[in-house]
N, C-alpha and C positions, 0 to 999 in steps of 0.2 A: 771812656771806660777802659781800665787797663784787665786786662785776661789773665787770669794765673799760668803760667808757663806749665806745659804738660809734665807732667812726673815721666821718668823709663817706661815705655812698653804701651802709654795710657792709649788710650781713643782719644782722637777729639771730639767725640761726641761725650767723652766722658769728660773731656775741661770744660768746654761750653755747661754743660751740666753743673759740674763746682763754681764756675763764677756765678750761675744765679743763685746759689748755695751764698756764696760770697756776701752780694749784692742785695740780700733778701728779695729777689724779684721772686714773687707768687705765682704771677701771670706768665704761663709759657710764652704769650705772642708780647709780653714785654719784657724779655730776655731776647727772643726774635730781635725786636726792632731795636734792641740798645748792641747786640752784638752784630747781626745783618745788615740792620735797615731794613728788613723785608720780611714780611709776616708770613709770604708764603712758603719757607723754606719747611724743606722733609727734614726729621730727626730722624739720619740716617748713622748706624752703627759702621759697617761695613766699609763702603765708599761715599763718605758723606761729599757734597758740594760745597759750593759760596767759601774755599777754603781760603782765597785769597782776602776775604775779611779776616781772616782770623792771622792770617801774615801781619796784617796793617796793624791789630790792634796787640800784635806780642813785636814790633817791630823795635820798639824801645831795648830787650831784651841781646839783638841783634847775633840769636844763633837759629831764627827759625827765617828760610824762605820756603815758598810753596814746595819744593821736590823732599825738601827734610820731612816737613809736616805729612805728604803720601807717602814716604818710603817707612817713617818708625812712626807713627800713628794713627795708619787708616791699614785696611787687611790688603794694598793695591799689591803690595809684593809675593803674593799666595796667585798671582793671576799675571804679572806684569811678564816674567820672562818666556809666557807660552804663547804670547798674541806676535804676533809683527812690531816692528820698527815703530811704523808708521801709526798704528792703532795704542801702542807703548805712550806716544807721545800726545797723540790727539787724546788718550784718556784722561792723561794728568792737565790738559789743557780743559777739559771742558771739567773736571774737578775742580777749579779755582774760581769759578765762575755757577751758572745757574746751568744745572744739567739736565733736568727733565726726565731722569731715570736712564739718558743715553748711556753712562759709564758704565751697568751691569750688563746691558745690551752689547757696549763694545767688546765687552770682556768676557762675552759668554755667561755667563752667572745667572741670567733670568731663563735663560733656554736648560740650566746646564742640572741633568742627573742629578749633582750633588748640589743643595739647595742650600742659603742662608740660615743660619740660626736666628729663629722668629722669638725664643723667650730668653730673657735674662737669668744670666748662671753666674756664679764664683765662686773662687776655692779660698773653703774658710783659713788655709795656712796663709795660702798669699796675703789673706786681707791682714791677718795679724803682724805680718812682717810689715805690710802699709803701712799699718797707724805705730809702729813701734821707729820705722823710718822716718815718715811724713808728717804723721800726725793727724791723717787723715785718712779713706776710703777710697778708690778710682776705679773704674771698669779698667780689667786688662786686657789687650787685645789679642792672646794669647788661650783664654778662656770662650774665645767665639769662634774655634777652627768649624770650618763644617763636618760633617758628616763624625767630628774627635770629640764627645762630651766629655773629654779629661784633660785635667791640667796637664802638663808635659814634665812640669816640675814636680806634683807632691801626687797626682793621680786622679786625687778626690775633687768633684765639683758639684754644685748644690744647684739645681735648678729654683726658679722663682716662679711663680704663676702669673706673673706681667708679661704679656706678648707685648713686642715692640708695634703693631701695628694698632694697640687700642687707642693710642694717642700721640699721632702723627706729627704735630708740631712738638712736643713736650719730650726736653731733654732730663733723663729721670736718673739722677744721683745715686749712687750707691748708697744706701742704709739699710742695715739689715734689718733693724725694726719696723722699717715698712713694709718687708715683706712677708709674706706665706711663703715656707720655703719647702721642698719636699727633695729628700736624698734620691739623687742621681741611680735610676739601675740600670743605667744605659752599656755605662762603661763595662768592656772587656778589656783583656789584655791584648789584643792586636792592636786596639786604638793608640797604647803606650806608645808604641817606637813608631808610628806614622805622626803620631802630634809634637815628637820629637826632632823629627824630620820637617813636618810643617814650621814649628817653631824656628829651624835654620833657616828656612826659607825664609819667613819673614824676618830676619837679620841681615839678609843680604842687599849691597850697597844697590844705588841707583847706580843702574848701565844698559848698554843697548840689549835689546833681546835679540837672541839668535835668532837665524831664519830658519824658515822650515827646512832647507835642504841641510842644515846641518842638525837639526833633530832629526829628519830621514836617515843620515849618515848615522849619528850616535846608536839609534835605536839596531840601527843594520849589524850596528858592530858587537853588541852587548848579547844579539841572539848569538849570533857566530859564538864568539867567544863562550855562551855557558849552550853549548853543544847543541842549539836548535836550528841550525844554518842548513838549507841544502843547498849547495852552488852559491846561485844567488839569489835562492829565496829562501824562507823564512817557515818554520816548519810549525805553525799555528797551536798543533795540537799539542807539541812539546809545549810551548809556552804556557797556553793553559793549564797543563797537568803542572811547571813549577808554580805558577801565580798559587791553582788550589793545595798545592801542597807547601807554600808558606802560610796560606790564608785561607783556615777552612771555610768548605764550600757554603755553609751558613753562612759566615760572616760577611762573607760577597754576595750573598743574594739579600740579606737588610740588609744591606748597603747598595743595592741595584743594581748590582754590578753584574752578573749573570745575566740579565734578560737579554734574548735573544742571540743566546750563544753560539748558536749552530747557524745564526745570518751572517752573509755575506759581509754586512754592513757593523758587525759586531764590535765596538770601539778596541777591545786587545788586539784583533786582527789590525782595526785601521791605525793604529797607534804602530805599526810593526811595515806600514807601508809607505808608502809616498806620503810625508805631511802637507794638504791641503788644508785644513782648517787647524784649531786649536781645541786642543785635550784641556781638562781640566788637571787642578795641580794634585789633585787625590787620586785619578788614576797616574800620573804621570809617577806619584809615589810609591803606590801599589807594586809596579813594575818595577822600580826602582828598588825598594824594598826584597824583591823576588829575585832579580836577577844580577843586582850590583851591589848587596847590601853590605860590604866593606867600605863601600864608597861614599864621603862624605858628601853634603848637599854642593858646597863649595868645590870638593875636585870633581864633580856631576856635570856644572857648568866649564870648568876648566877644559875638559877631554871635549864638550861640546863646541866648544869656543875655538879649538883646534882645527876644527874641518872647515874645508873652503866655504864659503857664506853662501856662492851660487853653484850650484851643477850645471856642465856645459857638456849636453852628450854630442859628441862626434861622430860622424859617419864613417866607418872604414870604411877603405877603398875597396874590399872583396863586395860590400853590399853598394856600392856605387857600380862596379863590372858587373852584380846581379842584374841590378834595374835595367842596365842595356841591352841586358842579353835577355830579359824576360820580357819583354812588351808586348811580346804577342800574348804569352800570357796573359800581362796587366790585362791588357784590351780586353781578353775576355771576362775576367773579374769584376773589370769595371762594367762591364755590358748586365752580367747577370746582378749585380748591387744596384747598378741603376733601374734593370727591370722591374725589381723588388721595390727599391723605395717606393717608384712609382705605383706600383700597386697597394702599397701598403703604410708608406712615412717612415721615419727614418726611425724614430727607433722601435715601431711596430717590427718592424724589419728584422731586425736584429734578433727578435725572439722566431721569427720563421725557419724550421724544417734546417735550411740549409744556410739564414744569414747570421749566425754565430762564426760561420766558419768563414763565410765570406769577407765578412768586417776585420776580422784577427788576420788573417790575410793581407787586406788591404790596408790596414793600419799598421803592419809590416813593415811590406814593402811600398805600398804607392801612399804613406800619409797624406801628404800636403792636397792632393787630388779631393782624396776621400771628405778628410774636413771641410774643404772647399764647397763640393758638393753637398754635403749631408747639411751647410750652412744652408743654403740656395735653396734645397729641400725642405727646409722645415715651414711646418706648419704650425698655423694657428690655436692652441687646443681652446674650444670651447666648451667649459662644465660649468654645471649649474649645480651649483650644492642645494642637494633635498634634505640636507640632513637632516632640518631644522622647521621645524613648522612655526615658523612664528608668531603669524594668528593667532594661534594658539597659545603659543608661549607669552606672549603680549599680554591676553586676556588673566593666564595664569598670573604674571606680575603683576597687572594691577589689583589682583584679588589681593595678593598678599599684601601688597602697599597700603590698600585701604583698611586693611585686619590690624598695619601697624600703626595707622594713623588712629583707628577708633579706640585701640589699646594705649595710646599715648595717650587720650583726654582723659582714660580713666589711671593712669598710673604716671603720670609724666616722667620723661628719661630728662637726664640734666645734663644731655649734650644738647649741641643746638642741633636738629632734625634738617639739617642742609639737604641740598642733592645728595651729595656724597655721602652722607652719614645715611640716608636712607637709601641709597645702593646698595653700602656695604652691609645690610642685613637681609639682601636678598639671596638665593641661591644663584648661581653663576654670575656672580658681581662683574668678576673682569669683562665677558662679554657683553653683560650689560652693559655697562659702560662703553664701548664699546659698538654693539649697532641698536643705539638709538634710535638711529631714522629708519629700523627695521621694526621700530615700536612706538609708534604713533599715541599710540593709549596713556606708553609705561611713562613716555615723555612730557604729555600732557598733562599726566599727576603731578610729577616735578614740578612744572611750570607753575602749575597751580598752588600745591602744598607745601613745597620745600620752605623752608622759615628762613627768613632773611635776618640780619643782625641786630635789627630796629625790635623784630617781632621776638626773637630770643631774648632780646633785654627784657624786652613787656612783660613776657610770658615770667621769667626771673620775679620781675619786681610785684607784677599780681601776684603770685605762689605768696611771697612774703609777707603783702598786705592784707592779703585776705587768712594769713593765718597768724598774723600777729592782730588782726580785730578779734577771731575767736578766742585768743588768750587774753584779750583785754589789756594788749599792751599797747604800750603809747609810743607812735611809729617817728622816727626823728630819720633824717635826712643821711644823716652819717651812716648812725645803725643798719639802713636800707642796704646803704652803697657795699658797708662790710660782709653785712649776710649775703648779698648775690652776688660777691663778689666783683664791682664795677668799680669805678672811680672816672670820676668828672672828665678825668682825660681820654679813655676810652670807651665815654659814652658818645652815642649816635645824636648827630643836633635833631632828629625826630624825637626820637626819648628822652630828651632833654626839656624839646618842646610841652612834652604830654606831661611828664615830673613837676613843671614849672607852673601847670594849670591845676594843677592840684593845691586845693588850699591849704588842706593839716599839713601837709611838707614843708 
């Protein structure tokens, strides 16, 4: 099978999509197996997998390898230069292969505030330039910024009523006559020059991501510089008042951005401190937007690329002539921290009377002790989550399971009723999923009811037969296979068995 080479800007969820277009393949899981080999892949928009099949089959072409294909069409570049090196690299590695959902994991995107765009959208200008160009329609990857429902280029974008998760193997082409489409009210005008900004981001080439201590540095340098610097810290509440005075305060709370502003733990704060973990590319815009906003996406990375890759704090010699002269002290700091732990664990501690002061202290001047110790000291924590009554909730699930199993005999759905498909109609599907072996009952339905592929065909070809005798029509073998959509080759040699025992067929 040869692949259409992606158009500028496309998904490759959106070329996979045009070659079964191409191909006339009907059958999502026979698009799967001619472009995969593997029926179990996700139709994933965002950070799709198994991309390294898709190198093989445009290989002919000889301008796509795997790093071209996630850098200009998958969204990996809106996430690639905030993670590490090393997570940079294992991402795009387990991208070319079967990932398991690991690459939004690695990349923060399933934990992260700003979440995935779950339905299908496009901007009726772009498409017209499409088919005036191409000659044809493609998803742009441009049109799927998160938390941006506007084009960057024309503004305007049209939502569709297809959520990406109703049909998880099935890569769904752009046509607009297939869809219910309903105009966009999402968009404001702040979303403009951040999708414009996201849009540079995803243009920028494949290269190593910076480390944290040179986002630490960057960040350190940008409050300084637009007047929020004290010494060498960082004057929190100036920042805030510029973020809401580029971006009113509506606009950051539906966007989530305000919650929990006055914690310690408040992402502008940590974004402005020591980088341990990774920001998302919407706040990292946000800021950017507020406090550098002359500055291009590209001179953003330049200035960042500048600072030393690792910080190496040094010890003066004045706090090395301290620690000599202070032992007697140390000794007693450490006397009263140790009495404490002891009494209480190491970081119960810390919240006592007198070990906030003790620990800043110690962490001063005697580190390497204190960590030492506080390692040595820890304890085990034992809790037992009550949150969850399960019993309970067990009995709850299988009420509802058996409500959708007695409603299916009287309305049949014309998906096949697998485990999964009868998960995902429960309430708290993820956890379901999840602690089964916390659910004894909800599992045991599964086991029992779930429809296997033998029994989905059945089910299929009964429906047909028995309502093609009530019309009195004359049931032929072809007809069958077209109406239920089957054919010979991915029929189950059970159902093939029972079709064959049949006489009028």
């Amino acid at each position: 099978m040869k692949l259409p080479a992606p158009h500028p800007n496309e998904l490759i969820y959106s070329t996979v999509a045009r070659a079964g277009v191409y191909f006339g393949l009907v059958s999502p899981k026979q698009l799967l197996d001619e472009v995969f080999a593997d029926r179990k892949v996700i139709a994933t928009l965002d950070l799709p997998s198994h991309l390294q099949s898709i190198v093989g089959l445009l290989s002919g072409t000889g301008l796509y390898d795997l790093e071209t294909l996630v850098y200009k069409h998958t969204l990996f570049p809106l996430y690639a230069p905030f993670v590490p090196e090393h997570i940079r690299q294992k991402a795009i590695k387990r991208m070319s292969d079967r990932a398991d959902g690991a690459v939004h994991l690695m990349l923060g995107v399933a934990t992260s505030r700003i979440k995935s765009v779950r339905t299908f959208r496009f901007c009726p200008i772009c498409m017209e330039r499409q088919l005036h160009t191409y000659g044809e329609y493609y998803w742009q990857r441009d049109w799927f910024l998160p938390e941006l429902p506007v084009c960057p280029e024309h503004g305007c974008l049209i939502d569709t009523s297809i959520h990406l998760d109703e049909h998880r193997h099935q890569f769904v082409p752009l046509n607009p006559a297939c869809f219910t489409t309903k105009t966009s009210n999402k968009y404001v005008a702040n979303d403009l020059p951040l999708a414009l900004a996201a849009a540079e981001l995803l243009e920028q080439p494949a290269q190593q991501s910076p480390t944290f201590a040179q986002w630490t540095h960057f960040y350190h340098e940008i409050a300084t510089e637009s007047g929020c610097g004290r010494g060498k810290q960082v004057d929190h509440e100036k920042i805030l008042n510029l973020v809401c005075s580029r971006f009113d305060i509506r606009y950051l709370e539906n966007k989530g951005l305000l919650k929990q502003s006055q914690s310690n733990s408040f992402w502008l704060r940590s974004i402005f401190r020591k980088h341990r973990k990774s920001f998302s590319f919407f706040e990292h815009l946000i800021v950017w937007q507020a406090l550098v906003p002359a500055l291009s996406v590209s001179e953003i990375f330049i200035k960042v690329r500048r600072y030393a890759p690792e910080t190496v704090l040094k010890k003066s010699q004045s706090s090395v002539d301290n620690a000599i002269s202070i032992s007697d002290e140390c000794r007693m700091y450490r006397q009263k921290w140790e009495a404490l732990v002891l009494q209480h664990g190491v970081k119960p501690a810390r919240h006592q009377a007198t070990g906030g002061s003790l620990y800043a202290w110690l962490y001063r001047h005697d580190r390497d002790w204190l960590l030492t110790f506080n390692e040595q000291q820890k304890r085990p924590l034992k809790t037992v989550n009550n949150r969850v009554d399960w019993h309970l909730r067990d009995r709850q699930l299988v009420r509802h399971l058996i409500r959708i199993h007695l409603l299916s005999e009287n309305h049949p759905v014309h998906q096949r009723m697998s485990a999964t498909w009868l998960l995902n109609q429960l309430p708290h599907k993820n956890s379901v999923a999840k602690k089964l072996h916390k659910l004894p009952l909800t599992h045991q339905f599964l086991v029992r009811y779930a429809e296997s592929v033998t029994e989905y065909q059945l089910r299929r070809i009964s429906q047909f037969i028995v309502e093609s005798r009530e019309k009195h029509m004359e049931i032929r073998r072809w007809s069958l296979f077209r109406n239920v959509g089957l054919s010979e080759q991915r029929i189950t040699p059970d159902t093939m068995k029972i079709l064959d025992s049949l006489t009028y067929l």
